[in-house]
C-alpha positions in Angstrom: 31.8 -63.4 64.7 31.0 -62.0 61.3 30.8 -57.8 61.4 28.9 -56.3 59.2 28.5 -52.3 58.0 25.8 -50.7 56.2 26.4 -47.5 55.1 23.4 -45.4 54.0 19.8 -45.6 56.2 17.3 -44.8 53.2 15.0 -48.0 52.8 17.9 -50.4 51.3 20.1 -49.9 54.5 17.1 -50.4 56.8 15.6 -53.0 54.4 19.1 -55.1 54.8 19.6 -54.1 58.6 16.1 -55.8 59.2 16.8 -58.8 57.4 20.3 -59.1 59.2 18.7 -58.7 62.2 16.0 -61.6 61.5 19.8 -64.0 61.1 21.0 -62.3 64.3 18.0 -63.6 66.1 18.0 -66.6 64.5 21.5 -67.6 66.1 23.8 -66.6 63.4 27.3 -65.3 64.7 26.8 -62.1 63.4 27.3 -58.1 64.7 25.8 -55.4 62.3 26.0 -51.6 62.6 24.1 -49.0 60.6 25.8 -45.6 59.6 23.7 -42.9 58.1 24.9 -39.2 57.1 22.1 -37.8 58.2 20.0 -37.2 61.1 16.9 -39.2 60.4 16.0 -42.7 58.7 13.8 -43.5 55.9 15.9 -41.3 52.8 14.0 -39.8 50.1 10.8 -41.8 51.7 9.1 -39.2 54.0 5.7 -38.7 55.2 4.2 -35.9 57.6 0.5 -36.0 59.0 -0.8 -32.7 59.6 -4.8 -31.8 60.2 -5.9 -35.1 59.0 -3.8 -34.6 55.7 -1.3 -37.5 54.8 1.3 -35.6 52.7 4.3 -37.6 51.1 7.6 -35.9 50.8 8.6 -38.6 48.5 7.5 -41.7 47.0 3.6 -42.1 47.3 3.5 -45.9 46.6 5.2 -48.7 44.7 3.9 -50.9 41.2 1.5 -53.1 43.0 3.3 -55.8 40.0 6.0 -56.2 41.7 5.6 -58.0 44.9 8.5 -57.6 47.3 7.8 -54.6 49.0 4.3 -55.8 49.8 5.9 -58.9 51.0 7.8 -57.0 53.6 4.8 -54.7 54.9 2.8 -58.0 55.4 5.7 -59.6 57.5 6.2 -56.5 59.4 2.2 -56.6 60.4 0.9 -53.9 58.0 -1.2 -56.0 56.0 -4.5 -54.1 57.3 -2.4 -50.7 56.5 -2.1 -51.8 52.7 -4.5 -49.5 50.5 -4.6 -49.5 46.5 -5.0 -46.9 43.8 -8.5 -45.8 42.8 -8.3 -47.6 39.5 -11.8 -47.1 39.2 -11.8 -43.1 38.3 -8.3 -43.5 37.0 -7.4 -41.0 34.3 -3.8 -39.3 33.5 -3.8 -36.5 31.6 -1.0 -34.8 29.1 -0.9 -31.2 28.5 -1.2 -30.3 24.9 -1.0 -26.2 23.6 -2.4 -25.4 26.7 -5.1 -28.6 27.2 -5.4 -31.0 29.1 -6.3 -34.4 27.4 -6.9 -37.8 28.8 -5.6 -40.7 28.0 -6.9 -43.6 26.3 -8.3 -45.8 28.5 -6.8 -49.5 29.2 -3.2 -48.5 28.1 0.0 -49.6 29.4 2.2 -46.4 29.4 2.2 -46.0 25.6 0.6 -49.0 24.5 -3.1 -49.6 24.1 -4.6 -52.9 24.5 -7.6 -52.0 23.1 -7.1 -50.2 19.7 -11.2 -48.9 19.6 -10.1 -46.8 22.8 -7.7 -44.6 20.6 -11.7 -43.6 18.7 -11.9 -40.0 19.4 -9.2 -39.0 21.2 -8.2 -35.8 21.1 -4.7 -36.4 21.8 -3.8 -38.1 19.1 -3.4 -37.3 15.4 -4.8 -39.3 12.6 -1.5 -40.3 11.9 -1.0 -41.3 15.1 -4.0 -43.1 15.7 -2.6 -44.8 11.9 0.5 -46.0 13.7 -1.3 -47.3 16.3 -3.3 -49.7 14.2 -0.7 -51.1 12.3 1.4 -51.8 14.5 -0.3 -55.6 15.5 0.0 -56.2 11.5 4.0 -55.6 11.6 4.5 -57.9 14.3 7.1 -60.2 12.2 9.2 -57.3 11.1 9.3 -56.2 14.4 10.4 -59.2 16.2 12.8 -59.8 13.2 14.3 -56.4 13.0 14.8 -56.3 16.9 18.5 -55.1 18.0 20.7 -57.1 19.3 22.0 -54.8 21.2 20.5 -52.2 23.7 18.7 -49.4 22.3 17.1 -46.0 23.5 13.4 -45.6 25.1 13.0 -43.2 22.3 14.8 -45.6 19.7 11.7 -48.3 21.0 9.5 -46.2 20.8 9.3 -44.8 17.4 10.1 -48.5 15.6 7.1 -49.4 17.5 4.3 -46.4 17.0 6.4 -43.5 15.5 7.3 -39.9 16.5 4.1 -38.5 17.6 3.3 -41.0 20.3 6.8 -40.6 22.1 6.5 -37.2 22.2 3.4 -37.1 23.5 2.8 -39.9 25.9 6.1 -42.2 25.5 8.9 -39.0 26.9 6.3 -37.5 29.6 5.3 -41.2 31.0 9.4 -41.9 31.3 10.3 -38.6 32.3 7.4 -38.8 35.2 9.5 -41.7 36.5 12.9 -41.6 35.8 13.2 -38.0 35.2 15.5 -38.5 32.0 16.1 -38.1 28.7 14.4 -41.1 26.4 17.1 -40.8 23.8 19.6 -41.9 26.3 18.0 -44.0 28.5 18.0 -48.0 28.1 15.2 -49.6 26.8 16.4 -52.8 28.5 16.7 -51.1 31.5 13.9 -49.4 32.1 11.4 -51.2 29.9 12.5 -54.8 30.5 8.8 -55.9 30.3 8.0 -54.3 26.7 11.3 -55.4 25.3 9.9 -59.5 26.4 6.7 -58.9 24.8 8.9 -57.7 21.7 10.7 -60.5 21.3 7.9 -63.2 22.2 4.4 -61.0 19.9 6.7 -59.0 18.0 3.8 -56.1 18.4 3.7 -54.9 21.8 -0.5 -54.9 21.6 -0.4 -58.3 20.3 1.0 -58.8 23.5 -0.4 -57.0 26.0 -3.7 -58.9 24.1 -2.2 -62.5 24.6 -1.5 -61.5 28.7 -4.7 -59.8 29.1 -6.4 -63.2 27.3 -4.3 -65.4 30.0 -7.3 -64.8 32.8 -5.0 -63.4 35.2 -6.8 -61.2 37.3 -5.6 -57.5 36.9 -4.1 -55.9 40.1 -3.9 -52.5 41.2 -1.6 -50.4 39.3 -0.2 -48.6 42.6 0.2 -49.8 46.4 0.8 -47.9 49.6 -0.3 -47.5 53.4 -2.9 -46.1 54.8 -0.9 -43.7 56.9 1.3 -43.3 54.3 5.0 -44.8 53.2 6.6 -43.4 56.6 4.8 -46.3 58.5 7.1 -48.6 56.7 10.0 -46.9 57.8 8.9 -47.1 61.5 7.9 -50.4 61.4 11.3 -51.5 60.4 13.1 -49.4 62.7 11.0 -50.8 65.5 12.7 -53.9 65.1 16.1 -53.1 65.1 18.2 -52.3 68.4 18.0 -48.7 68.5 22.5 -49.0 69.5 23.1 -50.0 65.8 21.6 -47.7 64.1 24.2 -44.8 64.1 23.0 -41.4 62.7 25.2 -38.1 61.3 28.0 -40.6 61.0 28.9 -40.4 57.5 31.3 -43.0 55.6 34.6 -40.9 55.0 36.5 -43.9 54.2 37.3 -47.6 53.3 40.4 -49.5 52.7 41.3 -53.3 52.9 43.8 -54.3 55.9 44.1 -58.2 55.5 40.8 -60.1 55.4 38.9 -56.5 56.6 37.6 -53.8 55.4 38.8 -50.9 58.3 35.7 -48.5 57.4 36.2 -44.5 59.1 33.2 -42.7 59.9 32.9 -39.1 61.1 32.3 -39.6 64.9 30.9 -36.4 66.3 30.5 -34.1 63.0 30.0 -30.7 65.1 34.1 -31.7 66.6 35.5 -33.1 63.5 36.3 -36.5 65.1 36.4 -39.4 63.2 36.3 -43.4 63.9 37.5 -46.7 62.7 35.9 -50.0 62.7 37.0 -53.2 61.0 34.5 -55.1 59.6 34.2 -58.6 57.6 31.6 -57.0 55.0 30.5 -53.8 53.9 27.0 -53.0 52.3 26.8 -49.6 50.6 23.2 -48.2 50.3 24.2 -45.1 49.7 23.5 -42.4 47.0 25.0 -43.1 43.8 27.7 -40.2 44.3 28.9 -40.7 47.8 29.4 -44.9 46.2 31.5 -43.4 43.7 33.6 -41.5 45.7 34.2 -44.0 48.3 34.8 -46.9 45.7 36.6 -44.9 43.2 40.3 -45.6 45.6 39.6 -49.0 45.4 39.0 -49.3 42.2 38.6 -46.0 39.7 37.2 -48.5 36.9 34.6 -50.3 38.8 33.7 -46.4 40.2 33.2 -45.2 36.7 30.8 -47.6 35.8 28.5 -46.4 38.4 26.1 -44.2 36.1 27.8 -40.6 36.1 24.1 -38.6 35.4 21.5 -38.5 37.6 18.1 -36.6 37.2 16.7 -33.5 40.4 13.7 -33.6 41.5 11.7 -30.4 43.6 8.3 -31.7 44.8 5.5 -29.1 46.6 2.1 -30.1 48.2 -0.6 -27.9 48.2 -3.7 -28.8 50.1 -7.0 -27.1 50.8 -9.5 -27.7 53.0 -13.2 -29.0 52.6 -15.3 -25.8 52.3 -11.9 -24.0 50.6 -12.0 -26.7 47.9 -15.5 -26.9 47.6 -15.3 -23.8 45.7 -13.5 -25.5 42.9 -13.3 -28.2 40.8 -10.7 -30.6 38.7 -10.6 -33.5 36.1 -11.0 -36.5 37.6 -8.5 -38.7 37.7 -4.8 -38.9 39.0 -2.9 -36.0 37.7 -1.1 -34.6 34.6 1.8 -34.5 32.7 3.2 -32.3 30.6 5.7 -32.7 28.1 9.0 -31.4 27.9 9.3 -30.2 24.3 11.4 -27.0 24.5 13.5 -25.6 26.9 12.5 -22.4 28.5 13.3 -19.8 30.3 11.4 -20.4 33.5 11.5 -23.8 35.5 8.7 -25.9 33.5 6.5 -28.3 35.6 6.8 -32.1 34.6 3.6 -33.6 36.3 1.1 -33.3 38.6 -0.8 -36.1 41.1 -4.6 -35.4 42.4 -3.7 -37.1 45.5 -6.8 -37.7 46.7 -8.3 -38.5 43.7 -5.7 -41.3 43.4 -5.7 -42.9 47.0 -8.1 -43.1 49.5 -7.9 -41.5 53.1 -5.1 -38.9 52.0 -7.1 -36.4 53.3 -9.8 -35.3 55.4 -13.9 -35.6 53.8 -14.3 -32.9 50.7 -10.6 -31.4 51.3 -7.9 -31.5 48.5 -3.7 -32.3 48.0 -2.4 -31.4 44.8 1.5 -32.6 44.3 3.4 -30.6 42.1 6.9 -32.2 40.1 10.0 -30.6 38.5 12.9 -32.5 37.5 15.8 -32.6 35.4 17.6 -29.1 34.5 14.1 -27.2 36.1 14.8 -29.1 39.0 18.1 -27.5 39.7 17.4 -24.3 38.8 14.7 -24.4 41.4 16.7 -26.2 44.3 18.8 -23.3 45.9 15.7 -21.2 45.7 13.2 -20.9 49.4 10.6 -23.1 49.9 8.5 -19.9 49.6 9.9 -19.2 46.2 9.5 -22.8 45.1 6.0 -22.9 46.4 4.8 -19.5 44.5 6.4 -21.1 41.1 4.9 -23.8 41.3 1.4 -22.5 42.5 2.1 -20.0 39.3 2.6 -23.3 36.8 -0.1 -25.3 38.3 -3.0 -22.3 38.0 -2.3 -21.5 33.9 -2.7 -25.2 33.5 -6.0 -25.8 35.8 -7.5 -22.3 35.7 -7.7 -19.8 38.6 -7.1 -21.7 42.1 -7.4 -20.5 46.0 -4.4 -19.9 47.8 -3.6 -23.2 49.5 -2.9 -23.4 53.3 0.5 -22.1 53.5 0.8 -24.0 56.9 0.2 -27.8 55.0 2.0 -26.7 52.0 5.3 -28.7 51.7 8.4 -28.2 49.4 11.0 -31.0 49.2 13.9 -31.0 47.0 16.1 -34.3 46.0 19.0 -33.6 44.0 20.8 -36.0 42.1 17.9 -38.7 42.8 17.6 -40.6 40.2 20.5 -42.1 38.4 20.1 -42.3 34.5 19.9 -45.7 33.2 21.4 -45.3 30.2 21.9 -47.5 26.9 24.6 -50.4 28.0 23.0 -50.0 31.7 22.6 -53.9 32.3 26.0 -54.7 30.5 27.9 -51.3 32.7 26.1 -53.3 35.5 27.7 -56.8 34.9 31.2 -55.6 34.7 30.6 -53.4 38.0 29.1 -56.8 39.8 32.1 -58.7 38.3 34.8 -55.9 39.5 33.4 -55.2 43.2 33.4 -58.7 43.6 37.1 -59.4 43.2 37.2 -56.5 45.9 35.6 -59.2 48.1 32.7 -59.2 50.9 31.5 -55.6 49.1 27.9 -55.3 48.0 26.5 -51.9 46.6 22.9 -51.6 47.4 20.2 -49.0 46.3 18.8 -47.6 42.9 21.3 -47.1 40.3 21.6 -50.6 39.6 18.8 -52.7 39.5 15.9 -50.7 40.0 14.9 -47.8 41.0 11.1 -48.8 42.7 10.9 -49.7 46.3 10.0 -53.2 46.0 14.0 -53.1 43.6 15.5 -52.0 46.6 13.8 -54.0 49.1 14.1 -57.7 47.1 18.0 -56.3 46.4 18.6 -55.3 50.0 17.2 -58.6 51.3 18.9 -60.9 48.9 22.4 -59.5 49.8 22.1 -59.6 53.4 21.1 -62.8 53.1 23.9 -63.8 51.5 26.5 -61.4 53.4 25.0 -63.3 56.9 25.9 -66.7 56.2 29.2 -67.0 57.8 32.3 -69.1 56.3 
């Protein structure tokens, strides 16, 4: 019998527990057993249902582009649970000296696809708007003066449509979703679609022109459940045997002894015990830190290239109810962002989502949720403050943006706080990522799992947590 660990229960663990437990039904001679350091399933994905509000303490949905998490709500029987966006009313706006000003419509983060939608914006400059328009016409010098090697969001950026238009839509747009730095992270990376389009139209509206010409229908920009991203959690859990799943038991420890891997967990936190379990293979879907410290005896180089940075994030809900937020009024749309041009001396807000403006059913008839974002250094400056303090500064931000608010519900209001989150994808990411695949796997029967590799979306973790337990099943 093959035995199997995963360490880490966020939604790669239970994501590669599920699929082992599909082989395990299916006859294949294998044992699996789930260890998470905490005291609940599910990770940074969180949802709590309160008064008819549907409040997410995490992610609120995935790229409807990429299909495998959909795929894995429609086998698990939420087909019927699967909502989109409201693409309809969709508008994102970016703060500007102290205004709030839409986007363009049909762009692509920073790309437009059609140029006469840049007429009369107010958030762009004439020299902007300039950039913009030439940028079909230098297609060939584009394409031909393309890096061979990696290069900076930022470095993109500017070749493409200069300065102006990274500051104000390119950094925010990145920042809203990675919660880093564009001049470090990698294009290649984190733009893997943009950098294709480069090398095939040259100008990235050229090519956004050529797909949108292909007839593909367009899809919805976001996905998510009904009841929210929790009911994938608890649909996954329901299929696993509730005696494998092994919470406060964190991973202290691995070492090789012959053709296993002995693995020593902390046992019974509260008495300090500890335990130790062979096993045949080991699937880390842990946090990028805890992988680090666990591989970095086995081997210290394959440890280092496990990105060292990773980016905070402090979220906090605020949600009124129908005849409270009938008594005010904001853009339509899904939210803001607002670019992170100086530093200052109080924690700065990085974005805002009109929850339900952007998704349907989030909350009861005529109420309102408002999610507030900081990440990055305001983040961590936030994070050992109280949830009361966190809630009041960002209450504070959110009011000299939109205008003078009611106080929210303090009994809905949430505060959720994720440090070291998101790893930074920086330049050489995909290269640092080869050598690390190439290095774990003269370890033998080690796979790291979760998002600072290969993604850091939910349908990246799922398709990465399902191909490797695939593979780690097959016995021989």
């Amino acid at each position: 019998m093959k035995r199997i660990a995963i360490v880490g229960g966020g939604i790669a663990g239970l994501t590669a527990a599920y699929e082992l437990e599909l082989a395990r039904k299916r006859g294949a001679d294998i044992d699996w057993q789930l260890y998470e350091a905490g005291n609940r399933l599910g990770g940074i994905v969180e949802t709590t249902h309160s008064q008819g509000f549907i409040l997410e303490g995490g992610p609120d949905a995935w790229v409807s582009e990429k299909p495998w998490a959909r795929e894995l709500a429609v086998e698990l029987g939420l087909e019927s649970e699967l909502i989109s966006s409201n693409d309809a009313t969709r508008k994102t706006y970016i703060l500007i000296d102290g205004q709030l000003h839409p986007m363009p419509d049909r762009m692509r983060m920073m790309v437009p696809q059609d140029l006469s939608a840049l007429e009369g914006s107010a958030l762009f400059s004439d020299t902007a708007r300039q950039a913009y328009a030439n940028e079909p016409g230098r297609a060939k010098e584009l394409r031909s003066e393309a890096p061979e090697e990696d290069e900076s969001v930022a470095s993109f950026v500017r070749r493409h449509f200069g300065e102006e238009v990274l500051t104000k839509i390119g950094a925010p747009l990145l920042s809203g979703v990675f919660g880093g730095d564009v001049a470090r992270l990698s294009v290649r990376a984190v733009m893997p679609n943009f950098v294709a389009l480069e090398r095939e139209h040259g100008s990235l509206i050229a090519g956004l022109q050529a797909k949108a010409r292909g007839g593909r229908p367009a899809q919805p920009i976001f996905t998510t459940l009904r009841n929210g991203l929790g009911t994938l959690i608890d649909a996954i859990v329901a299929q696993l045997p509730p005696e494998r799943l092994n919470l406060n038991r964190s991973a202290l420890s691995l070492k090789r002894q012959g053709k296993r891997w002995l693995l020593r967990t902390s046992a019974f936190a509260t008495e300090g015990r500890t335990s130790k379990k062979h096993f045949h293979h080991v699937l880390f879907a842990t946090p990028i830190d805890a992988t680090r410290a666990l591989l970095e005896p086995l081997d210290p180089g394959a440890a280092a290239l496990i990105p060292a940075d990773a980016s905070s994030a402090v979220l906090a809900a605020f949600c009124w109810a129908a005849e409270t937020a009938s008594t005010f009024s904001i853009p339509q749309g899904f939210g803001f962002l607002v670019p992170q041009t100086q530093p200052t001396a109080e924690p700065q807000l990085l974005a805002a989502t009109f929850v339900d403006q952007k998704f349907p059913d989030r909350a009861p008839a005529g109420a309102r949720i408002i999610r507030v974002f900081f990440g990055g250094r305001s983040a961590d400056a936030l994070a050992p403050q109280s949830d009361e303090t966190i809630a009041a500064a960002a209450f504070a931000q959110l009011t000299k943006i939109l205008g003078p608010l009611p106080t929210p519900d303090a009994s809905l209001t949430t505060v959720r706080g994720w440090p070291r989150s998101l790893p930074q994808y920086e330049v050489g990411h995909l290269e640092r990522m080869a050598q690390l695949d190439q290095r774990v796997s003269k370890l033998g029967n080690l796979t790291l799992l979760g998002n600072g590799y290969r993604g850091v979306g939910l349908p990246d973790l799922v398709r990465d947590a399902r191909n490797a337990a695939r593979e780690c099943s097959r016995v021989g």
